[in-house]
Every structure is written in structure tokens, then in C-alpha cells.
C-alpha positions in Angstrom: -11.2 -3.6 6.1 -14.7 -2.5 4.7 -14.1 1.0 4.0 -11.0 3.2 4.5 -7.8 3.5 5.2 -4.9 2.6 7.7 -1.4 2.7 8.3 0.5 0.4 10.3 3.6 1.7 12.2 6.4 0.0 14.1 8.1 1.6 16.9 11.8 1.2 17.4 13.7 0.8 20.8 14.9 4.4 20.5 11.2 6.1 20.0 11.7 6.2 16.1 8.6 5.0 14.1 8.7 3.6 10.8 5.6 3.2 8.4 5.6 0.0 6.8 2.0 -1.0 5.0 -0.6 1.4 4.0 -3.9 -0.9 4.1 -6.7 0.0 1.3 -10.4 -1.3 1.5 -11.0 -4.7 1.0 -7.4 -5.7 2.6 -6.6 -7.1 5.7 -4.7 -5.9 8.6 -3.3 -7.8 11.5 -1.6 -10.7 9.3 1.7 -9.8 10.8 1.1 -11.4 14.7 -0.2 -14.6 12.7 2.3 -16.5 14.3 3.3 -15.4 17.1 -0.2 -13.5 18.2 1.5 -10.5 18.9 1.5 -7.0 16.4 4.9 -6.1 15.9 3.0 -3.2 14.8 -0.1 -1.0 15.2 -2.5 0.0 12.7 -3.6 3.7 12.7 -6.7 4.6 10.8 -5.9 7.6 8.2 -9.9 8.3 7.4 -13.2 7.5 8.5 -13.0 3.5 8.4 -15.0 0.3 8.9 -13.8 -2.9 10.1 -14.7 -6.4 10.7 -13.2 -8.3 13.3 -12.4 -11.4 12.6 -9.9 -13.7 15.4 -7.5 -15.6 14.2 -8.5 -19.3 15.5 -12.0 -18.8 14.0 -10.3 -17.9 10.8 -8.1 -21.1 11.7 -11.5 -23.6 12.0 -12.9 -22.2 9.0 -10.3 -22.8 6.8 -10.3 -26.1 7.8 -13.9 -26.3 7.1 -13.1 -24.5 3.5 -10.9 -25.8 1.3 -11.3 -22.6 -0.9 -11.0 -20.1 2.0 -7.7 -22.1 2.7 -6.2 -21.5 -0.8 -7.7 -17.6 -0.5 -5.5 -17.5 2.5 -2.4 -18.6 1.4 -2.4 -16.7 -1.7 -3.1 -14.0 0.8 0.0 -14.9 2.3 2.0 -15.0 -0.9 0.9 -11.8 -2.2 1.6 -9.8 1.1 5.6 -11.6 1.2 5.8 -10.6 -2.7 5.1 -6.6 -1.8 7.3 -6.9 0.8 10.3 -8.4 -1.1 8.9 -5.6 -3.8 9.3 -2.7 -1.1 12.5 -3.9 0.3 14.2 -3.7 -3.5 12.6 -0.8 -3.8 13.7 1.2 -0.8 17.0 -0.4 -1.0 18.1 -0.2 -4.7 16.0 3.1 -6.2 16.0 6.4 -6.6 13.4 8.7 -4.9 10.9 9.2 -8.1 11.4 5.8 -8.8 9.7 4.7 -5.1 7.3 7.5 -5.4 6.2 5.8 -8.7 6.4 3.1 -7.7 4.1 3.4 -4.9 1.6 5.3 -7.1 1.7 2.1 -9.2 1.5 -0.1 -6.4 -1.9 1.4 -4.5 -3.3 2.5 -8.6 -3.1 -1.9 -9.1 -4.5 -2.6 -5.6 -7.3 -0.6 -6.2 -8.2 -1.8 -9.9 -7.6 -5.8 -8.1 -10.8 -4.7 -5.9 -12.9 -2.8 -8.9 -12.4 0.5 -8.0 -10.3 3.1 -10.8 -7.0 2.4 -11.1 -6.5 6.1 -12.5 -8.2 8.4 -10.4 -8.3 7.3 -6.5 -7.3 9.1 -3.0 -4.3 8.9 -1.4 -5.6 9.5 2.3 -2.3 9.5 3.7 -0.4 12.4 4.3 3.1 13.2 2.6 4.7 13.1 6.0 4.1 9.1 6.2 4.8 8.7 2.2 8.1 10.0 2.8 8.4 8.0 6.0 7.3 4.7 4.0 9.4 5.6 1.2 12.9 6.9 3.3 12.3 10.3 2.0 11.9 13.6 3.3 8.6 15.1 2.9 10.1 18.0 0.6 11.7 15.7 -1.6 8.0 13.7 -2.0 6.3 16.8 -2.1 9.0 18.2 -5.5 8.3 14.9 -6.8 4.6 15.0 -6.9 5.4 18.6 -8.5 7.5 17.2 -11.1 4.9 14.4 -11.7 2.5 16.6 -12.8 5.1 19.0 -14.8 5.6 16.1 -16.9 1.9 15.5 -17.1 2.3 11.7 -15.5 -0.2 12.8 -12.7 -2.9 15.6 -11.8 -3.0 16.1 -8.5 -6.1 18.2 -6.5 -5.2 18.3 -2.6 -5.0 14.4 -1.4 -6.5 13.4 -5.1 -4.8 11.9 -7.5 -5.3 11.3 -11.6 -2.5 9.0 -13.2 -2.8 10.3 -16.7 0.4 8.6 -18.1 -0.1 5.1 -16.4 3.1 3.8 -19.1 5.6 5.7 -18.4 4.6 6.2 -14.3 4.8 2.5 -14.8 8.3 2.4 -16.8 9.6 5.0 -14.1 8.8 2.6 -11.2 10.5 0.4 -13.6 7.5 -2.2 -13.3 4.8 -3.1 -15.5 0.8 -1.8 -14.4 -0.5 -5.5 -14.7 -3.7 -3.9 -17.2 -4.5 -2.3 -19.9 -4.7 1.3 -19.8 -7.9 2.5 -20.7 
């Protein structure tokens, strides 16, 4: 992705959907049907987004070709099986202000990994697919982000967001930010 930002969704048997990744600039999308060549999922745009199409056995010659692209790829790979072992604890094990941290933390160090603030960014997706991500209800997100900023963690204006205490939003996720706080 060059610009913007997706969701991707899986649809159960029954009609349910379930949001499972929500894709910031600079990531890709798509690495799920890498080996079978077929989404399990589908990718939803959230905002106003750019692309770049790039098909999998071109991708496959390069990194051939590439030694370095090759290690970029599997480290790609690593760090995308990592969040989802981290989501999987998370949704399985925590309490709701501890996932809603934890995914403020979580998007806050994605965007700091591609230069962009890791204290003040957007979070184009509605609370509706937060609490679907997250196995919430939207009221229960929407309390939470209202408690966040009671207790001064976050400032909140519409769909932006300020982490002002990135420490203890950090030791409420019960993870560490990965940088210094400015």
C-alpha cells in the first residue's frame, strides 16, 4: 500500500464476518493466498487509498534475483505470524481495555516503524470494525476510548487520536512501546 488504509474481512459459512488485519501505509495486503493463491479474505479500503500491484510469481523471480529482497520477505513473513500469535493471545486471554490498548500500541509502533508519529496518527476505521477486530461491542470500545482520555492516556478529536501517556497505554496492553517516548 502507498497511501491509506484497508481492512481485510473473512466471511464465515453462516454470513458472519469477522475483521482480522487493519493494513496501514507502507504494508502489504494479500500475503494470506501466498500459498494457496486464493484470499481467504477480502480487503476493504477504509479511506482514499493507493496501491501497487504487484503478482506473486514476479515477486517470486525477483527474489530469486535479490538475495536482500528475499531476506525482506521473510522477515515480512515473520513479523506478520508474530502479530498474529500477538492478536490471538490478545483476544483470547485479555480484558477489553487491555486489547483496546493494545491495539492503540500496536498501529502507534507500525506507524513510528514507517517514520510517521507514533503519538498523534488517524485511526480511519470505524469503532464498529475495532470492536469487531477486538470481540467487543462498539459501546464497550466506544466507554473505553472515554475512559482513555478521563485518565489522560489519550486525546481523542473525531477519528484522531493523541497517545499522551505512551507508558502506561503501553503497561495496560501489558507490552512494551519498542521506543523512546519523546
Amino acid at each position: 500500500m502507498r497511501s491509506g488504509s484497508f481492512k481485510t474481512v473473512v466471511i464465515a459459512a453462516d454470513g458472519d464476518t469477522q475483521v482480522t488485519h487493519f493494513a496501514l501505509p507502507g504494508e502489504l495486503l494479500g500475503l494470506d493466498a501466498y500459498s494457496t493463491r486464493v484470499h481467504p479474505s477480502y480487503a476493504e479500503a477504509l479511506e482514499d487509498s493507493s496501491v501497487c500491484l504487484l503478482p506473486f510469481t514476479q515477486l517470486e523471480i525477483l527474489a530469486q534475483q535479490v538475495t536482500a529482497l528475499q531476506q525482506q520477505i521473510y522477515s515480512i513473513f515473520s513479523e506478520e505470524l508474530r502479530q498474529e500469535n500477538d492478536i490471538l493471545m490478545l483476544l483470547g486471554k485479555r480484558s477489553a481495555d487491555t486489547r483496546l490498548a493494545a491495539l492503540l500500541i500496536n498501529i502507534s509502533s507500525r506507524y513510528a516503524r514507517r517514520g510517521y508519529s507514533h503519538s498523534a496518527f488517524v485511526l480511519s476505521m470505524p469503532r464498529t470494525d475495532i470492536a469487531n477486530y477486538l470481540g467487543l461491542t462498539a459501546e464497550t470500545v466506544s466507554r473505553l476510548f472515554s475512559r482513555f482520555q478521563r485518565e489522560k492516556l489519550i486525546k481523542v478529536s473525531g477519528r484522531s487520536v493523541e497517545i499522551i501517556n505512551l507508558i502506561e497505554l503501553s503497561e495496560l496492553a501489558g507490552t512494551h512501546c519498542g521506543y523512546d517516548e519523546d
